[in-house]
VOGU-3710 file (C-alpha; in Angstrom, 3 decimals, decimal comma):
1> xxxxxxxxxx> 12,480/-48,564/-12,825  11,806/-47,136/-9,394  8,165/-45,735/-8,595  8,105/-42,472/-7,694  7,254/-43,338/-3,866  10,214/-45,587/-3,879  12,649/-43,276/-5,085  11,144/-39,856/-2,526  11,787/-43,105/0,001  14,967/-43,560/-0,601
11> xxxxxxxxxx> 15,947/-39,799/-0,990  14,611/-39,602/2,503  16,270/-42,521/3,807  19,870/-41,322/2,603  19,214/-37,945/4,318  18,207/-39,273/7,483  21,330/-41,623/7,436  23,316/-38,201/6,600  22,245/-36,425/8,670  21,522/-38,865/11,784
21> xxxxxxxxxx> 18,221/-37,389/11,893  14,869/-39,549/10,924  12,194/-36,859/11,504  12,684/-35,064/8,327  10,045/-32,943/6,274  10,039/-33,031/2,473  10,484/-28,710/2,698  13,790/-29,275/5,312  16,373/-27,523/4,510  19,826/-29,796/3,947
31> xxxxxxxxxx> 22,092/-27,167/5,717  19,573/-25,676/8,073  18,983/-28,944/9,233  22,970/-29,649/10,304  23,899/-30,468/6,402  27,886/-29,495/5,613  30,038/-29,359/3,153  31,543/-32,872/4,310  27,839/-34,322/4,630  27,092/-32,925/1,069
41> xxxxxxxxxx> 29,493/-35,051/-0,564  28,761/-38,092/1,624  25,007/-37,639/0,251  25,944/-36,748/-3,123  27,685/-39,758/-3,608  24,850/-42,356/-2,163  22,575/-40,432/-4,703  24,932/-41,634/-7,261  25,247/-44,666/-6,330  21,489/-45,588/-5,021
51> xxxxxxxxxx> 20,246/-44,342/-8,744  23,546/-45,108/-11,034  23,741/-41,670/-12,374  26,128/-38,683/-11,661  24,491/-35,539/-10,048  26,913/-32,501/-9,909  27,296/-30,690/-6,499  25,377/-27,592/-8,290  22,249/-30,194/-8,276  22,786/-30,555/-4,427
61> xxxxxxxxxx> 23,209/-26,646/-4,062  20,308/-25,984/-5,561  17,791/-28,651/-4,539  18,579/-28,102/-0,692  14,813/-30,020/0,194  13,716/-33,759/-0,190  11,019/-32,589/-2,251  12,900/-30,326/-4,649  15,841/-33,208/-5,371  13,269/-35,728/-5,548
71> xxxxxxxxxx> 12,000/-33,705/-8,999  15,800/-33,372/-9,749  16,228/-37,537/-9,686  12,914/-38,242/-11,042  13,742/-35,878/-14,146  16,984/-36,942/-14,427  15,961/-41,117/-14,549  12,701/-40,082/-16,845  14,604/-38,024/-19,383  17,761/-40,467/-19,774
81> xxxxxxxxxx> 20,023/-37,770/-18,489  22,711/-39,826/-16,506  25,929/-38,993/-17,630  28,778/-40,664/-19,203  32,505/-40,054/-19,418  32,120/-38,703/-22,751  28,981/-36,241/-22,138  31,004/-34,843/-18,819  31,978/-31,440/-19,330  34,527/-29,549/-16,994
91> xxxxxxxxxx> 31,790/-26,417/-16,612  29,568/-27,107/-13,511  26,805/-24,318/-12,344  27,019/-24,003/-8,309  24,673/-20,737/-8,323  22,555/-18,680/-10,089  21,441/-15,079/-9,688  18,574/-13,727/-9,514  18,768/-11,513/-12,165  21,383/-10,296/-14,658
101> xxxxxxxxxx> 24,553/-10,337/-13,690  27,266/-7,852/-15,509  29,836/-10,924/-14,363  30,139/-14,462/-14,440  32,346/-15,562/-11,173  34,281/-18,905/-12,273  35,495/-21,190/-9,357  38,866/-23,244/-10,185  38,892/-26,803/-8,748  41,552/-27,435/-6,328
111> xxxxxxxxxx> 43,903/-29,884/-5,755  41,620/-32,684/-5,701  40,711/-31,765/-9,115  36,924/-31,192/-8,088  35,125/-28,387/-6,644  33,337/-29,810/-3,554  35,486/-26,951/-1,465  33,207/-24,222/-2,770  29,980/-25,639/-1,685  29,566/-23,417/1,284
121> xxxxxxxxxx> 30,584/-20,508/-0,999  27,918/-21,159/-3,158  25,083/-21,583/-1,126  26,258/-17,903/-0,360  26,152/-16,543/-3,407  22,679/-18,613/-4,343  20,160/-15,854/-5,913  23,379/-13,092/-5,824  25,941/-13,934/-8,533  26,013/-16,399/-11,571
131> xxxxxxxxxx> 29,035/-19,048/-10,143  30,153/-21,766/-12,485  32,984/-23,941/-11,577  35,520/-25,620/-12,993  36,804/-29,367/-12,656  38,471/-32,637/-13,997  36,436/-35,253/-14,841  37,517/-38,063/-12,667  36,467/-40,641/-15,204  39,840/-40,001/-17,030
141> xxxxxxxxxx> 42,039/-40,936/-14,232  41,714/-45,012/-13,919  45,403/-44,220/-13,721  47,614/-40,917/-13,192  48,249/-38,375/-16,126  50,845/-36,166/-16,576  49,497/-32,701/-16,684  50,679/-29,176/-16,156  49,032/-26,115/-14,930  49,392/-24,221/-18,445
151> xxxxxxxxxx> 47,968/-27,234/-20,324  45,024/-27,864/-17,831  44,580/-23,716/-18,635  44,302/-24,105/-22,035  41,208/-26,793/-21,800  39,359/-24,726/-19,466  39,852/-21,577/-21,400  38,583/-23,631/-24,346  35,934/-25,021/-22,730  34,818/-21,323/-21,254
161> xxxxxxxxxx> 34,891/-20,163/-25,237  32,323/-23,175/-26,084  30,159/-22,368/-22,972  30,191/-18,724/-22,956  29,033/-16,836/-26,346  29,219/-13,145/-26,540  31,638/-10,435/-24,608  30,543/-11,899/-21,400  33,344/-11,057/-18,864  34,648/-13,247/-16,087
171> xxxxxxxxxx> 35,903/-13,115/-12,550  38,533/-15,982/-11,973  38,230/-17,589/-8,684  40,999/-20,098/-7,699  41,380/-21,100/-3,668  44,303/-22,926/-3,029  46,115/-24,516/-6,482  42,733/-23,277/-7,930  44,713/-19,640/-7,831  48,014/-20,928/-10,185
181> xxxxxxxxxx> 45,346/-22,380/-12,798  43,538/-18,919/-12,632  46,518/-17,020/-13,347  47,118/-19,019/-16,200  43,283/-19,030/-18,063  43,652/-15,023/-16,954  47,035/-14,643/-19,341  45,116/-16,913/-22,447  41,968/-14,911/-22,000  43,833/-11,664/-22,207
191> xxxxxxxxxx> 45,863/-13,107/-25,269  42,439/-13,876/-26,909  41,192/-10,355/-26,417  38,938/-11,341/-23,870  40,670/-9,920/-20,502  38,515/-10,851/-17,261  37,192/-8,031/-14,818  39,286/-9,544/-11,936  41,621/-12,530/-10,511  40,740/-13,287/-6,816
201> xxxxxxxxxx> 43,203/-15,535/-5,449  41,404/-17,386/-1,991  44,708/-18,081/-0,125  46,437/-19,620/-2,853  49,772/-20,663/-3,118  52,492/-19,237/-5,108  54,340/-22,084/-5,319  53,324/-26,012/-4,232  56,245/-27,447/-2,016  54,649/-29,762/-0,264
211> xxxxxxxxxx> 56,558/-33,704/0,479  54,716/-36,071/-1,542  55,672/-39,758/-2,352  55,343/-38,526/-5,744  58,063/-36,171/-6,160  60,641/-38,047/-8,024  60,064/-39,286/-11,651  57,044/-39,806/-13,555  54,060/-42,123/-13,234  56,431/-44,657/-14,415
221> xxxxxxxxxx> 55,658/-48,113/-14,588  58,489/-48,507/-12,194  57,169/-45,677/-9,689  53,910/-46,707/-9,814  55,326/-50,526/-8,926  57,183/-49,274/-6,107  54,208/-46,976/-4,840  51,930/-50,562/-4,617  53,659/-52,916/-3,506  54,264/-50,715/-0,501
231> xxxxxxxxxx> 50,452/-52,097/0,110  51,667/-55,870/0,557  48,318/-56,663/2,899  46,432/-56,226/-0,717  48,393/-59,674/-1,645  50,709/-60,802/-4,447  50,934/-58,055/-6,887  47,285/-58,548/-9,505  49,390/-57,453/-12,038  51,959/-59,398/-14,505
241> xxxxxxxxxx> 55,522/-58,174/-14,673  55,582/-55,853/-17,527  52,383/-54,492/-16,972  51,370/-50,792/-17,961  50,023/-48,175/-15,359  46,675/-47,945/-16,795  46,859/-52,688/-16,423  48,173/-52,216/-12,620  45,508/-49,696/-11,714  42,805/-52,048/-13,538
251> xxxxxxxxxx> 44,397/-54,429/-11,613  44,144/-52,765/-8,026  40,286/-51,758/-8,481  39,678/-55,701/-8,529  41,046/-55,499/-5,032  39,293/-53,107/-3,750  36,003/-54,300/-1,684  34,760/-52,005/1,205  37,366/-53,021/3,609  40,342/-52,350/1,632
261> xxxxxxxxxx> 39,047/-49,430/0,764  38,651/-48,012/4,011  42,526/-49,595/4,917  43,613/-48,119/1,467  42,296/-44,501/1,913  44,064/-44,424/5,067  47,426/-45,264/3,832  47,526/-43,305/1,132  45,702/-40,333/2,955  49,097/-40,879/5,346
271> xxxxxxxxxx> 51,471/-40,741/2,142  49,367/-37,866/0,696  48,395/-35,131/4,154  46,315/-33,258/1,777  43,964/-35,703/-0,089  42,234/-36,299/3,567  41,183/-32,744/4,135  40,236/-32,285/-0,072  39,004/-35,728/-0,550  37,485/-36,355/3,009
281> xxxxxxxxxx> 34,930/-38,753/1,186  37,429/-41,021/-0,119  36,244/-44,032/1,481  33,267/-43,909/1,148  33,481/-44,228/-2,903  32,483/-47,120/-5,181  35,269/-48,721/-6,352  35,744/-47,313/-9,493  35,511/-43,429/-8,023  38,193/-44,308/-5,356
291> xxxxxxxxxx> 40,630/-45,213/-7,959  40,235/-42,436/-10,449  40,080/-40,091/-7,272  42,820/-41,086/-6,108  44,961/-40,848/-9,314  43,085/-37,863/-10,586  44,516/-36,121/-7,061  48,096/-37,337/-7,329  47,962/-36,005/-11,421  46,898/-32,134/-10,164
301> xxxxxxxxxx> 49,123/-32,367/-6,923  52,299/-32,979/-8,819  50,983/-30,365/-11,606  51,122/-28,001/-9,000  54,329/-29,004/-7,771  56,102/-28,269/-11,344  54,527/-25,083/-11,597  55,970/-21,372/-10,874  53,675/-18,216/-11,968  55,502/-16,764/-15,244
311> xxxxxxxxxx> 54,446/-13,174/-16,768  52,054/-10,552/-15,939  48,374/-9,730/-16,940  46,929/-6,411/-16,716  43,470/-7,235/-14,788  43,694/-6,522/-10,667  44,504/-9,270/-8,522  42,521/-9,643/-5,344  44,834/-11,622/-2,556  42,097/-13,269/-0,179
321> xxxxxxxxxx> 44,649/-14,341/2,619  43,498/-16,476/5,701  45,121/-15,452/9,303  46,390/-18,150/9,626  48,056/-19,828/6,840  51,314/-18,992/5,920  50,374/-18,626/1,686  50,519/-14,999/1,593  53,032/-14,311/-0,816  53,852/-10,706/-2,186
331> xxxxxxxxxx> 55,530/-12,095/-5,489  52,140/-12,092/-6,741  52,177/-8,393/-6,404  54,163/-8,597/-9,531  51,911/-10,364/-11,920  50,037/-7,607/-13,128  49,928/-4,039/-14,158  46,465/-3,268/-12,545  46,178/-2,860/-8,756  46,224/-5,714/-6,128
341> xxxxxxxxxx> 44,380/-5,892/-3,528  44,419/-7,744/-0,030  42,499/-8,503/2,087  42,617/-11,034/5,381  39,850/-13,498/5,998  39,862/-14,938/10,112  40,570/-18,725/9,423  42,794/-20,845/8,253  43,533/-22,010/4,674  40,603/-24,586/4,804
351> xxxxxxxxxx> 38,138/-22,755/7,119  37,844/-19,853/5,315  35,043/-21,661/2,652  33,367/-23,435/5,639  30,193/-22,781/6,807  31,003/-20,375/9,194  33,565/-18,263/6,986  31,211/-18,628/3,601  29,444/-15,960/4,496  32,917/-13,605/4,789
361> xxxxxxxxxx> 34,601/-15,047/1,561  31,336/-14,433/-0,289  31,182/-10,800/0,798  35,003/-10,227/-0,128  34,584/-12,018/-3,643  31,460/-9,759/-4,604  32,705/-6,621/-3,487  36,665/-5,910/-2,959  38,207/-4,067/-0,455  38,738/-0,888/-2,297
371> xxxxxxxxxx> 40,446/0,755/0,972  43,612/-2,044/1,048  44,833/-1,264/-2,366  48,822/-2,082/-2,916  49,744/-1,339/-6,157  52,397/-3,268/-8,585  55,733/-1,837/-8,128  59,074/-3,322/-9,670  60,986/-4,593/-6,437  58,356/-5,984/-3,887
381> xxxxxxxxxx> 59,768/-6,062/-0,277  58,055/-7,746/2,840  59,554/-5,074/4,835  57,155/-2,280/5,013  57,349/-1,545/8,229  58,245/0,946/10,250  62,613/1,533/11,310  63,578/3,292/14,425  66,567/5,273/14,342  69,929/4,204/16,996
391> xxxxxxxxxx> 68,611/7,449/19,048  64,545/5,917/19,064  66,762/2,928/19,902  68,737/3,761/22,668  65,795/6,284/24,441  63,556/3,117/24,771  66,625/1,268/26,325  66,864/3,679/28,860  62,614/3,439/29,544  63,647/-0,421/30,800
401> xxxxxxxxxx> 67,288/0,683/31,891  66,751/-0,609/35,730  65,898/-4,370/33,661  68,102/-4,572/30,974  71,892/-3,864/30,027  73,213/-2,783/27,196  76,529/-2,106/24,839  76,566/-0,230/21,356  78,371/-1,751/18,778  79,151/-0,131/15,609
411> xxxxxxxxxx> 79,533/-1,437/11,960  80,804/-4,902/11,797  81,339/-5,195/15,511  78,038/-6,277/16,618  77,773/-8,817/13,343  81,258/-10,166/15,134  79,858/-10,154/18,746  76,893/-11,727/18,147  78,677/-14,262/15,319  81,006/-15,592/18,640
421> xxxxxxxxxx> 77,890/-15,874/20,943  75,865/-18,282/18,177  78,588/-20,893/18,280  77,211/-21,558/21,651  73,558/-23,242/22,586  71,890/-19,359/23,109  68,936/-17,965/22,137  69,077/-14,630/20,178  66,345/-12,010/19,636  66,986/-10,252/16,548
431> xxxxxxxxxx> 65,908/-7,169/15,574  67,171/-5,169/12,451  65,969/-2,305/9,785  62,107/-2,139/9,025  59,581/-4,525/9,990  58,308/-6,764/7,911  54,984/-7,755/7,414  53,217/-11,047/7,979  53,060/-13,484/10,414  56,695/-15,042/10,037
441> xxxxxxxxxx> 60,427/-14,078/10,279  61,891/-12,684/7,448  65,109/-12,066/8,280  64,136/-8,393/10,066  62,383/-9,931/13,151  62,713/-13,161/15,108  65,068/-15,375/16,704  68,603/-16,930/15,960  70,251/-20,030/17,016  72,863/-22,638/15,868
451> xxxxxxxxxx> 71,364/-25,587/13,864  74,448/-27,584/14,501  73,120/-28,530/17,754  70,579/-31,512/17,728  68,415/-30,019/20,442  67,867/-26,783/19,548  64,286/-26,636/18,506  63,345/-27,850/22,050  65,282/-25,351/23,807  63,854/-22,193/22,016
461> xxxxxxxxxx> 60,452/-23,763/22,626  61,453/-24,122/26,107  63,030/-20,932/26,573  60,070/-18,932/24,381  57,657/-21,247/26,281  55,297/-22,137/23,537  55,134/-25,427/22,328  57,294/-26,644/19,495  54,554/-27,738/17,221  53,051/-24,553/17,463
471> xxxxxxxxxx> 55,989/-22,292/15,647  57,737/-22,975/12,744  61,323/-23,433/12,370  63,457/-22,767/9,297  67,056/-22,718/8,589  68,160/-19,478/6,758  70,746/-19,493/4,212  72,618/-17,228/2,161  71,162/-17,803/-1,406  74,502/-18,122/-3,083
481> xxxxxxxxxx> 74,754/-21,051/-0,231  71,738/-22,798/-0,667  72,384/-24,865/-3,923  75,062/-26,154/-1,871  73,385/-27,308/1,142  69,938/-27,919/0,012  68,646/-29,411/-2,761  66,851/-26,242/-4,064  65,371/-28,028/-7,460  64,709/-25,888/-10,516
491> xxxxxxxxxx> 64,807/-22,429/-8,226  68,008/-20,919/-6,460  66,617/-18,709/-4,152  63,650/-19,478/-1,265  62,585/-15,702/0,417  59,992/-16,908/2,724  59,683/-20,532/4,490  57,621/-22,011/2,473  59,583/-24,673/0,385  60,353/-27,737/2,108
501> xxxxxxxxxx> 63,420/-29,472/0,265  65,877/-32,182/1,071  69,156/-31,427/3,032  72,189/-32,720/1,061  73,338/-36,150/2,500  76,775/-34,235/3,455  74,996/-31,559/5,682  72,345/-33,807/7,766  74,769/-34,586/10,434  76,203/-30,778/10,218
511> xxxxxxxxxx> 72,788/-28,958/10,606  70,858/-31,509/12,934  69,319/-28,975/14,510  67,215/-28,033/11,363  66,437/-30,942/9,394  63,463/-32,623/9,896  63,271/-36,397/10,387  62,691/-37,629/6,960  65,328/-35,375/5,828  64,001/-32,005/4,434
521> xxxxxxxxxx> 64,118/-28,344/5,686  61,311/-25,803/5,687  64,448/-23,392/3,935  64,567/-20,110/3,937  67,710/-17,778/1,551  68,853/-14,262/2,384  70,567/-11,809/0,090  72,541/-9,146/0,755  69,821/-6,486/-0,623  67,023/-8,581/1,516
531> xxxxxxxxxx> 68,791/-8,312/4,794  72,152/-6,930/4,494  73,585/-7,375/8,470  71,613/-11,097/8,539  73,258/-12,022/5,216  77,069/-10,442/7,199  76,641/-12,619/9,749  75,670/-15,723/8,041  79,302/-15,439/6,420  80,626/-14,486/9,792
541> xxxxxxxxxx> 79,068/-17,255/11,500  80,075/-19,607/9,049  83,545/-18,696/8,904  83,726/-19,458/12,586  82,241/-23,052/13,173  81,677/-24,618/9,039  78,119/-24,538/9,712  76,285/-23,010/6,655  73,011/-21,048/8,128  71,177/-20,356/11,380
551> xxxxxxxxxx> 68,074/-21,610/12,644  65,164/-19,067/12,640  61,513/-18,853/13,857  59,080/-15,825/14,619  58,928/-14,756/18,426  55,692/-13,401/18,968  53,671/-14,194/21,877  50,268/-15,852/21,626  47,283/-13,868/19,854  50,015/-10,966/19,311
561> xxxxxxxxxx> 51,527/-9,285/16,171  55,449/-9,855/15,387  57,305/-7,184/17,021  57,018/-3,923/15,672  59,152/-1,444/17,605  61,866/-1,430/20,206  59,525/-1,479/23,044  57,896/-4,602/21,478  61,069/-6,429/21,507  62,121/-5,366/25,261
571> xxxxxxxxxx> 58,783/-6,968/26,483  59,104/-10,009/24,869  62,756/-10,280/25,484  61,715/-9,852/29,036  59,345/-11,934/29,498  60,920/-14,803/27,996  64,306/-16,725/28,491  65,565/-16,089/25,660  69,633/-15,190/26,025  70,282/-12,082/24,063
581> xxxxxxxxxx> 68,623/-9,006/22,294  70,356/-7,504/19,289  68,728/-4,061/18,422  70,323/-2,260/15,813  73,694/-2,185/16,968  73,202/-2,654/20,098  73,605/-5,815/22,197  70,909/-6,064/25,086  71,063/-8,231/28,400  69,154/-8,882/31,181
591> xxxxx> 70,069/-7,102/34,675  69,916/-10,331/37,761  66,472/-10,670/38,446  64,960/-9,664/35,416  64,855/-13,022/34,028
//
């Protein structure tokens, strides 16, 4: 056993090697003195391993000095407390307020299955709110589960029951796949007669459709094969033929020194884009932890990919949305009876619970925007907006009339025009009925082009001048269609560009233009009640060449709003290269020299 000088020793020694900084006083502040969320789970787990015992990140929240986590560690060796798989419960405290609180806030692990992303939050609400949060143990995953969001609901509903005594109420908070599982404790609690004060969604999801070398089949022995030996620098398979998942993970974690760690987390970090920004600390694991991490990751991330929202619950939703992510979603506007509320945060979907954007989130969590309330209606539309009439139209035309040119087209005409023009390499600005709202093209504002050319994404980006990786593209689809060219999986219908799916084998070589290189599509479907004259040409144009959809991205300009009026669309038509302007029913060009 460690002497109590040897153990404040190595406290100190960790934080100096965390935070590159060896003049540090025992009343220094972890986060004053450079500390982060990504250096708080680097030093959380060389506590764990320097004294073989498993500290929550509530102990790190809380005991923010050398001296205060030195009593922490010296009570927790003293009194026997280290933890075992068994004694782990899924209720973690990140903050405590100061004094009674009419609410407990509840913070729903993400993806990763842990709640390390609401560390910054929770030094926020330290002294303000009573915060408790919610994760996996990652001592069951030595090898993936199968779990679903509804199941992994039930337990933590359960365990809330065996924590909480008493009409205590709750505010769910879920960021990112934390919101799905939120939704789903919200219904049981409701069931139960125990309905919570609020849901508060922190850009979450409403679906998961993210690529993942998971997506087809179980955790088979057979997938789980294929998924290793993809690692053949690890050597002959450590495993017999025959052998279960739980015996080939067993297996792998004999393999597993520092160096193939470090090789290991990079690969699969490759396979799996997310795990590196919710599991940032991967390598730096013991080898048991990087193995159940892993596995306890890929068990949640395919959860979430076999989950959609079903039902309604009659407590207000509040939709925390960052600027820029594209996980708004107004179908949650129809999962309750109460109000919902949104509100923007500045950030993006990971920034918003960093240091910098804490502060915000916290704010927004303990006290809702009451003056952005959008309550639950029966049909929820993106388009909101504003709609000019043909004569608001045509008197703005005439405001640019020595730039532009311009021929009215009634009815079907201009679906027919325009139809001809897209079986060509052009660029069309489209601009139809209200405008919608959000930061993408939903079939009201944005540009057209033919996907049956290889090259088109380059020449929008050249002719809109903004970089390519900078703007989403998405082919756009009549929903009756998209079974047909896409592999759409248990839904039919895709509204906004959010679900990346296969393109059928038969219709790679037809829509070039819009399928990404491994063979999916960022899809987007169109009905006739969504956007009727969009949904008319879609049949028009594919009458005329056999290709099935168009090729759509937003056309805003840096740091600016999509287009909003008329006037908005003549600018940007103008100063861009893009070929042709169809407002209303009108079909713009540019005079020589306005180009």
């Amino acid at each position: 056993m460690k002497t109590e000088d040897e153990v404040r020793a190595t406290i100190r020694d960790l934080w100096s090697q965390v935070l590159e900084n060896d003049e540090l006083a025992g009343d220094t502040d972890f986060f004053a003195a450079g500390g982060s969320s990504l250096k708080s789970l680097i030093l959380l787990t060389e506590l764990n391993e320097a004294f073989e015992t498993e500290f929550e990140i509530a102990e790190l929240v809380d005991c923010r000095t050398i001296d205060r986590q030195f009593v922490a560690v010296w009570n927790r060796l003293h009194r026997g407390e280290s933890a075992t798989p068994h004694q782990q419960t899924v209720i973690v405290p990140l903050a405590r307020a100061n004094g009674e609180q009419d609410a407990t806030i509840i913070a729903i692990h993400d993806v990763s299955g842990d709640v390390y992303g609401y560390t910054s939050l929770a030094r926020e609400l330290s002294g303000q709110a009573d915060l408790h949060g919610i994760k996996l143990a990652h001592e069951r995953f030595e090898a993936p589960r199968a779990l679903s969001i509804a199941g992994l609901a039930e337990e933590y509903v359960a365990a809330l029951e065996s924590e909480f005594d008493g009409p205590r109420r709750f505010v769910l908070v879920g960021w990112s796949l934390g919101g799905p599982v939120g939704f789903e404790m919200a219904k049981l609690l409701e069931e139960r007669g125990r309905p919570i004060e609020r849901l508060v969604l922190v850009d979450s999801p409403y679906d998961l459709d993210l690529p993942s070398p998971d997506n087809a089949g179980a955790f088979t022995p057979e997938h789980e094969r294929a998924l290793l030996d993809e690692f053949t620098w690890l050597g002959d398979p450590p495993y017999p033929h025959g052998a279960s998942v739980e015996e080939m993970w067993r297996a792998v974690r004999t393999r597993v020194d520092t160096p193939a760690k470090e090789r290991l987390a990079t690969e699969l970090q490759d396979r799996f884009p997310l795990m590196a920004r919710v599991i940032p600390h991967l390598a730096s694991l013991n080898e048991t932890e990087f193995i159940c991490y892993v596995n306890r990751f890929r068990s949640v991330f395919r959860a979430g990919r076999n989950h959609r929202p079903e039902g309604t619950i009659t407590a207000p939703i509040d939709l925390l949305t960052a600027t820029r992510s594209r996980n708004f979603d107004p179908r949650w506007f129809t999962h309750t009876s109460a109000t919902v509320r949104r509100q923007a945060l500045d950030g993006d979907h990971f920034t918003i619970l960093d240091r910098g954007s804490a502060p915000a989130t916290a704010r927004a969590i303990l006290t809702p925007d009451t003056t952005a309330e959008v309550r639950h209606a029966d049909s929820v539309t993106p388009h909101l907006g504003p709609q000019d009439d043909s004569e608001t139209i045509e008197r703005t035309l005439r405001e640019f009339g020595d730039q532009v040119s311009w021929t009215r087209l009634p009815g079907e005409e201009v679906v027919d025009q325009v139809a001809e023009l897209l079986t060509g390499k052009v660029v069309i600005g489209w601009f139809q009925g209200r405008a919608e709202h959000g930061s993408g093209t939903l079939g009201h504002r944005g540009i057209l082009a033919n996907p049956g050319f290889p090259d088109i994404e380059d020449v929008i980006s050249t002719r809109i001048e903004r970089p390519e990786q900078l703007r989403p593209f998405a082919p756009i689809v009549l929903e009756s269609d998209a079974v047909k060219v896409f592999e759409m999986g248990r839904g039919t219908g895709s509204p906004y560009p959010t679900s990346v799916v296969p393109v059928r084998p038969q219709y790679q070589d037809v829509i070039p233009g819009a399928t990404h290189a491994d063979g999916t599509a960022d899809v987007q479907t169109v009905t006739d009640e969504d956007a009727p004259r969009l949904a008319s040409l879609l049949r028009r144009f594919s009458a005329l060449t056999g290709v099935p959809c168009l090729i759509t991205t937003s056309w805003d300009m840096a740091g600016e709003p999509v287009e909003c009026s008329p006037a908005d669309a003549l600018h940007r038509f103008l100063a861009t290269e893009i070929d042709y302007l169809v407002l209303g029913d009108h079909l713009v060009t540019k005079r020589d020299g306005s180009a």
